[in-house]
C-alpha positions in Angstrom: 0.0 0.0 0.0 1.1 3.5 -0.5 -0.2 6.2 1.5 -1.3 9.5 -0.1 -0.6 11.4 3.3 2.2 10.2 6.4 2.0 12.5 9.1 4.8 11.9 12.3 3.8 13.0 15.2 -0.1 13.1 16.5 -0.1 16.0 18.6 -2.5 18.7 17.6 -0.8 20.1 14.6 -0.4 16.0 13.1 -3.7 14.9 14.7 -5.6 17.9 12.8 -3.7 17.0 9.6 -4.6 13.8 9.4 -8.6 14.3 9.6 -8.3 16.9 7.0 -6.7 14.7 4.8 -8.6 12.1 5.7 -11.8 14.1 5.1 -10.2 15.2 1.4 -10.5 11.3 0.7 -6.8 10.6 0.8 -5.2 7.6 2.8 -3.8 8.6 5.8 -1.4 7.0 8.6 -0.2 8.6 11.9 2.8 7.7 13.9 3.8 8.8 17.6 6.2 7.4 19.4 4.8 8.4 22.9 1.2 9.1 24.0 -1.4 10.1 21.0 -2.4 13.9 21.3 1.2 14.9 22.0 2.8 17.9 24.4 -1.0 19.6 24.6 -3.0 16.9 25.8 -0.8 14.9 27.7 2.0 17.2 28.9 0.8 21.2 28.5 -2.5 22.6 27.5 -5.6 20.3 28.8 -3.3 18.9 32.2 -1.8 22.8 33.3 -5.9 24.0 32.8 -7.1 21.5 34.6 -4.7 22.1 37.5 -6.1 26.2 37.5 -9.3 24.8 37.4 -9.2 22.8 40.1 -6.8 24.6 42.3 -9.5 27.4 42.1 -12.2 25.2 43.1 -9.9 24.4 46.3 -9.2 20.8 45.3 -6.4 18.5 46.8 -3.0 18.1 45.0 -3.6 14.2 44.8 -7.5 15.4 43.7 -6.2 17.8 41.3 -3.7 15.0 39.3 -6.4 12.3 39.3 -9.1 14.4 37.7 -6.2 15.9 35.3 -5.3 12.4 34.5 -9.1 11.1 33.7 -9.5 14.0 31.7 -6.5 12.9 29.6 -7.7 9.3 29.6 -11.1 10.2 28.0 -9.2 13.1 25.5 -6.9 10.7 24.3 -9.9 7.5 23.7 -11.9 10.5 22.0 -8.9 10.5 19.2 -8.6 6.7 19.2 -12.5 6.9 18.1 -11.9 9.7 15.4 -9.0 7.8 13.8 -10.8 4.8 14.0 -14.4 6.6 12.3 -12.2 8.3 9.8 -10.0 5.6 9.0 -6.4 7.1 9.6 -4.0 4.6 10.4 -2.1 4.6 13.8 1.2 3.7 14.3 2.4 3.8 17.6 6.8 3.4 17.4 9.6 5.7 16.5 9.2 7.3 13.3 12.7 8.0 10.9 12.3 9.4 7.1 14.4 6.6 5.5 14.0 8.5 1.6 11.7 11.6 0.7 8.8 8.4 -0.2 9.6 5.9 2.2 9.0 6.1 6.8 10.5 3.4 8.8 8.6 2.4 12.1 10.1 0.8 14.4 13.0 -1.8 13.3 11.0 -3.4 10.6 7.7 -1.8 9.4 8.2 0.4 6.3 5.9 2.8 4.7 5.4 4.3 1.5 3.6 7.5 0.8 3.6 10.2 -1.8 3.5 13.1 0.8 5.2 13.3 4.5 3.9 16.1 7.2 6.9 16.0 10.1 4.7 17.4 12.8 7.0 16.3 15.9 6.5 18.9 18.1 8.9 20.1 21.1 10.6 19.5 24.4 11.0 22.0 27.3 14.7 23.8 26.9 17.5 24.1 29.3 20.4 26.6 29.8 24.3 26.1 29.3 24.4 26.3 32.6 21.9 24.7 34.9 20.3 21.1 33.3 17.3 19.2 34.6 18.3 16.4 37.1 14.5 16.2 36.9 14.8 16.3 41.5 15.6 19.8 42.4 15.8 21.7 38.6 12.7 20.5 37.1 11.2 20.5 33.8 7.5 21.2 33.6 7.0 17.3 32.4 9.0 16.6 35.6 6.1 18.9 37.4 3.1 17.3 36.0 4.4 14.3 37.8 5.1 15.5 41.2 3.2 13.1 44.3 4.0 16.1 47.0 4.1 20.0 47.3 7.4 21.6 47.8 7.1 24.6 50.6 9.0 26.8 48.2 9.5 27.1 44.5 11.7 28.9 42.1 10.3 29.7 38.5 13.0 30.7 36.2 11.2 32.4 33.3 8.2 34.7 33.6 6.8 33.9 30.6 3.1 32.0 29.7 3.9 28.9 31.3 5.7 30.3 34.2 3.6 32.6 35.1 0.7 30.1 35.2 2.1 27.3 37.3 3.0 30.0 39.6 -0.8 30.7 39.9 -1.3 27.5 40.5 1.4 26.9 42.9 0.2 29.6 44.9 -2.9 28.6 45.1 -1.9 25.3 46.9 0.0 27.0 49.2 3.5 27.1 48.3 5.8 30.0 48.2 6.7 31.4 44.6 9.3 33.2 42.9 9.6 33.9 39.2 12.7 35.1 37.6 12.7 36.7 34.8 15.4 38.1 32.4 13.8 40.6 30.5 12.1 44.2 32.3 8.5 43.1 32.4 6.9 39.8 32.9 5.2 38.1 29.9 7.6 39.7 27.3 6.1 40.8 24.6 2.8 41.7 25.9 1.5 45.2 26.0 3.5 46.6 28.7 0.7 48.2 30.8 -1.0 45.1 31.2 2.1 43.1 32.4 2.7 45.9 35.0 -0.6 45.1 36.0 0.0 41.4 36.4 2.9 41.7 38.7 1.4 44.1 40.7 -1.7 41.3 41.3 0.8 38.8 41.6 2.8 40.6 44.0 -0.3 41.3 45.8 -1.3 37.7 46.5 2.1 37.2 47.7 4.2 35.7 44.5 7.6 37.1 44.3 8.7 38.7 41.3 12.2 39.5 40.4 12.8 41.3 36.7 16.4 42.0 35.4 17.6 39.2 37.0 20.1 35.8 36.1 19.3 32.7 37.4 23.3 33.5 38.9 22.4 36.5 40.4 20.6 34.5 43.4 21.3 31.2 45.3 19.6 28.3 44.2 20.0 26.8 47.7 17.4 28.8 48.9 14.7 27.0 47.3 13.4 23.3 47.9 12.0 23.0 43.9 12.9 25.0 41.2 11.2 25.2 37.8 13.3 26.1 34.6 10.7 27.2 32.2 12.6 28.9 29.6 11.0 27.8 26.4 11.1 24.9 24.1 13.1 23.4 21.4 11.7 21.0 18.5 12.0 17.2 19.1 14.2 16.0 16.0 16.9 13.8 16.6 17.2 10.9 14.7 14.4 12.0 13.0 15.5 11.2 9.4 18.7 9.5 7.7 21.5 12.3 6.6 20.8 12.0 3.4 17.6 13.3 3.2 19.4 16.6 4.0 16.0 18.1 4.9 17.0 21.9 6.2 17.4 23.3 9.5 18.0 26.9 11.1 19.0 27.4 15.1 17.5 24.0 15.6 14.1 24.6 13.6 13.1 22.8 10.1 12.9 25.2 7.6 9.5 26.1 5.4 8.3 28.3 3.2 5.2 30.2 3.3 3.4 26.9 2.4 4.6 24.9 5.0 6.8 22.9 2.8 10.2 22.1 3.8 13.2 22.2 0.9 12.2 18.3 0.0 9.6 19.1 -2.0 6.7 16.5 -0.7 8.1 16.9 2.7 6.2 19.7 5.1 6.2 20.4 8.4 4.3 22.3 10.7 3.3 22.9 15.0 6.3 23.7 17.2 8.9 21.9 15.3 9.4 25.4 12.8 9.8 27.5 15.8 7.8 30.7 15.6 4.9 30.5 17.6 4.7 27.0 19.8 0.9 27.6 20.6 -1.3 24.5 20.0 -4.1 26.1 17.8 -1.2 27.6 15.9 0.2 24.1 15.3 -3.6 23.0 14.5 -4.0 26.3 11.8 0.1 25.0 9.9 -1.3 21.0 10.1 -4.4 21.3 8.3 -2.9 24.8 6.1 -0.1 22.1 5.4 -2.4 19.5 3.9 -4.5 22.4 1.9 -1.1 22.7 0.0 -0.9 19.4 -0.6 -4.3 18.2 -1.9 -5.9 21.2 -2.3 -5.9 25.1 -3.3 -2.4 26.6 -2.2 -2.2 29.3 0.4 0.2 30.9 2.5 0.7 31.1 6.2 -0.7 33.8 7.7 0.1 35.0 11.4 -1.6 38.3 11.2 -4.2 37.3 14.1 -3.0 34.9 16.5 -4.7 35.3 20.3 -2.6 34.7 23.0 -4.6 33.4 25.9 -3.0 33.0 29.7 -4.4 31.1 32.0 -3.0 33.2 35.1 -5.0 34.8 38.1 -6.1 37.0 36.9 -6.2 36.0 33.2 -4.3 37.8 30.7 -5.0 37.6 26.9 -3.8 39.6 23.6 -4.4 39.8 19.9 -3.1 41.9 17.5 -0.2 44.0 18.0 0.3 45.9 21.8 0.9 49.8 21.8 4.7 49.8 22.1 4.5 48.0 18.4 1.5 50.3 17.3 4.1 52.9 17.9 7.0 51.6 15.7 4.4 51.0 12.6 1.7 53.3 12.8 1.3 56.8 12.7 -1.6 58.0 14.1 -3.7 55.9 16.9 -6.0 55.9 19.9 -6.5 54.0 22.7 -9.1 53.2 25.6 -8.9 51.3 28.5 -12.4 50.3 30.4 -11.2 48.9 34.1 -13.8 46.3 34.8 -15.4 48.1 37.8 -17.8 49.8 35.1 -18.9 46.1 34.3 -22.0 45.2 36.7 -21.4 41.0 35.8 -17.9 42.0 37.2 -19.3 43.1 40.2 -21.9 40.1 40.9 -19.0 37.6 40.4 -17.2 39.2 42.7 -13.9 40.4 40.8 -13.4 43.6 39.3 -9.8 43.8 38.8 -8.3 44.7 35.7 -9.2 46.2 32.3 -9.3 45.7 28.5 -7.1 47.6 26.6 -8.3 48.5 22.6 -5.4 50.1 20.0 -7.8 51.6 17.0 -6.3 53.2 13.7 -6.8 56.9 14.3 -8.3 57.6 10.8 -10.5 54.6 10.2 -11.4 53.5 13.5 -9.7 49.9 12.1 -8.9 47.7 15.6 -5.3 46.6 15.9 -4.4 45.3 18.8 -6.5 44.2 22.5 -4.9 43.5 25.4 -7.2 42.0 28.5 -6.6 41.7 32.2 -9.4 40.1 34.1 -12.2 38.0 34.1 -12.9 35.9 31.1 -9.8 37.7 29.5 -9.0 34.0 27.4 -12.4 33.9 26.2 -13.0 37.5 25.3 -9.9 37.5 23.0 -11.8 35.6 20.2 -14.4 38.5 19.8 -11.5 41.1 19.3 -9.8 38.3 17.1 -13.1 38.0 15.0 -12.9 41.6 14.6 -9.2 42.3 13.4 -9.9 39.5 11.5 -12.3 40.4 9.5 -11.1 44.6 9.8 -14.0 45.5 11.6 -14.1 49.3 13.1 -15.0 50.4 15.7 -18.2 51.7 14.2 -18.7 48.4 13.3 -18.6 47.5 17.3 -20.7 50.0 18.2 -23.9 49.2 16.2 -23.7 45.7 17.7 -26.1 45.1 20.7 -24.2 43.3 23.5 -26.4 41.0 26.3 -27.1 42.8 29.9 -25.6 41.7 32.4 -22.4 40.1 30.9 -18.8 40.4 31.2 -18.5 40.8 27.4 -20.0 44.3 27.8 -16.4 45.5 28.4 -16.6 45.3 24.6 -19.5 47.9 24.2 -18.0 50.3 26.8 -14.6 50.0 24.7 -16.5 51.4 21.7 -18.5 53.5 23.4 -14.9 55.5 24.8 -13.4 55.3 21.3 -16.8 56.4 19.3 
């Protein structure tokens, strides 16, 4: 048999590429070497959510990795069923591109295929200088596994996934400190909204220390410590030499079609580097596949929400105002605090704001930046509407439901009207 479609690795970028192939009519197979639904569902996403969901609802540490672990269960049976109902092959083994036609799984099991999506994702990175010995300098795989609490924990990086588990962290009663580099928390983020997060976070009693090595303080001090300092693509061994598929500062080259410099060979999810966010890597799996089989397109990155699952949340989408200053000539702004927003109120949490960047001229929405309640959720509006380069006259004829925390979006256009 020769498959029309092999895609390595069924994390969400492969997984997602394989049912839109699959739904195109083309044979499909899908190989992972570890647990099916890859970094996300097993190891980042669905597990690190499920630990702020429950550590807000006051459950137990052992409480909190058993109902993680049963979500997983049924996640990863829900797959099984798709690629069973859509009938996608699964190969569970070690995966190595033997020609640009031809995967070997395994020692022995070879496949051919006309098209090959490497879709392999990425491992959590360390520094020259300090390595996991997975018992004091922990990974956040290393975390997920944990049977008791530390009293005190060190975060080295202050970025999405740091800043979370230290919400969580704190939550169960442990003592937290995040280290971070760079001058603001969250780097990259609009800047007035990060200074908002430390000041909450300092507030509940997390520590945060800016402009600062990992060098700079003793390590001794601290029973755990937590290097969270990004991630770096999982391809050793990956395929034979001479294949001579191209890499750049550890990443697999592509073009604006996702294809690599073999030319039936694409890749996509956290393996190209750029942004390692799982409905990024979904978007490049099933764009990937649309250039295979179907009408070409090109990889666009203009609107990617960025969605933190912090205390309180923190989202973004579009560019912040330190960007909006670089590029753009003339622009406004409003921030609405949430204390205007009576569902705020009732829930019992009025901190924060969202934060809207319009084109001066047009009224054209750029960038928003939230703080607050349902931060992670209201992002997709604002993404709808950059999207689709909606104004803000455009906002303001739509009639938004009383009482709800999406009115933040009304009183936004209202200020910039």
């Amino acid at each position: 048999m020769v498959y029309d479609l092999c895609v390595i690795g069924a994390g969400w970028a492969g997984f997602n590429a394989a049912q839109r192939a699959s739904k195109l009519g083309k044979k499909v197979c899908l190989i992972e070497d570890k647990e099916i639904g890859g970094t996300c569902l097993n190891r980042g996403c669905i597990p690190t959510k499920a630990w702020v969901a429950y550590s807000k609802q006051g459950s137990s540490f052992s409480d909190i990795q058993t109902k993680a672990n049963q979500i997983i269960e049924r996640l990863r049976q829900g797959m099984q069923f798709v690629l069973k109902s859509q009938a996608i092959d699964y190969f569970n083994g070690k995966a190595k591109i033997v020609s640009r036609d031809t995967v070997r799984v395994g020692q022995d099991r070879q496949i051919k295929t006309k098209y090959i999506l490497i879709a392999t994702g990425s491992a959590p990175r360390e520094l020259p200088d300090l390595k996991f010995d997975h018992q004091k300098i922990n990974s956040t795989d290393d975390i997920l596994s944990w049977k008791q609490l530390p009293k005190n924990l060190l975060i080295i990086g202050g970025g999405v996934i740091g800043c979370e588990f230290a919400t969580i962290f704190k939550r169960l009663g442990v003592e937290v400190t995040i280290l971070e580099i760079e001058s603001q928390l969250l780097p990259g983020i609009d800047a007035q909204l990060s200074k908002k997060l430390v000041q909450v976070f300092q507030k509940t009693g997390i520590k945060v220390e800016l402009q600062k090595k990992h060098d700079q303080i003793d390590l001794n001090n601290f029973d755990k410590i937590l290097l969270s300092v990004g991630r770096k693509p999982l391809l050793d061994g990956l395929w034979e030499e001479d294949c001579c598929i191209k890499t750049e500062k550890d990443c697999i080259v592509v073009d604006n079609e996702l294809r690599t410099n073999v030319s039936n060979i694409f890749a996509a999810g956290d393996c190209i580097g750029g942004y390692m966010l799982a409905h990024v890597a979904s978007y490049e799996g099933e764009l990937a596949v649309k250039n295979m089989f179907a009408k070409r397109e090109k990889k666009d990155y203009s609107v990617v929400p960025v969605s933190i699952f912090t205390s309180p949340e923190v989202a973004s989408v579009g560019i912040s105002e330190e960007k909006t200053k670089l590029f753009v000539d003339e622009y406004r702004t409003a921030t609405i605090n949430y204390l205007s927003i009576g569902m705020a109120h009732i829930f019992g949490d009025t901190q924060g704001f969202a934060k809207v960047i319009v084109e001066a001229r047009r009224g054209r929405i750029l960038g928003a930046s939230i703080i607050g309640l349902e931060a992670t959720e209201l992002v997709n509006i604002f993404s709808i509407m950059i999207k689709n380069k909606l104004t803000i006259k455009d906002l303001r004829k739509t009639v938004f439901a009383h009482p709800s925390i999406s009115e933040i979006i009304a009183e936004v256009a209202k200020a910039l009207e």
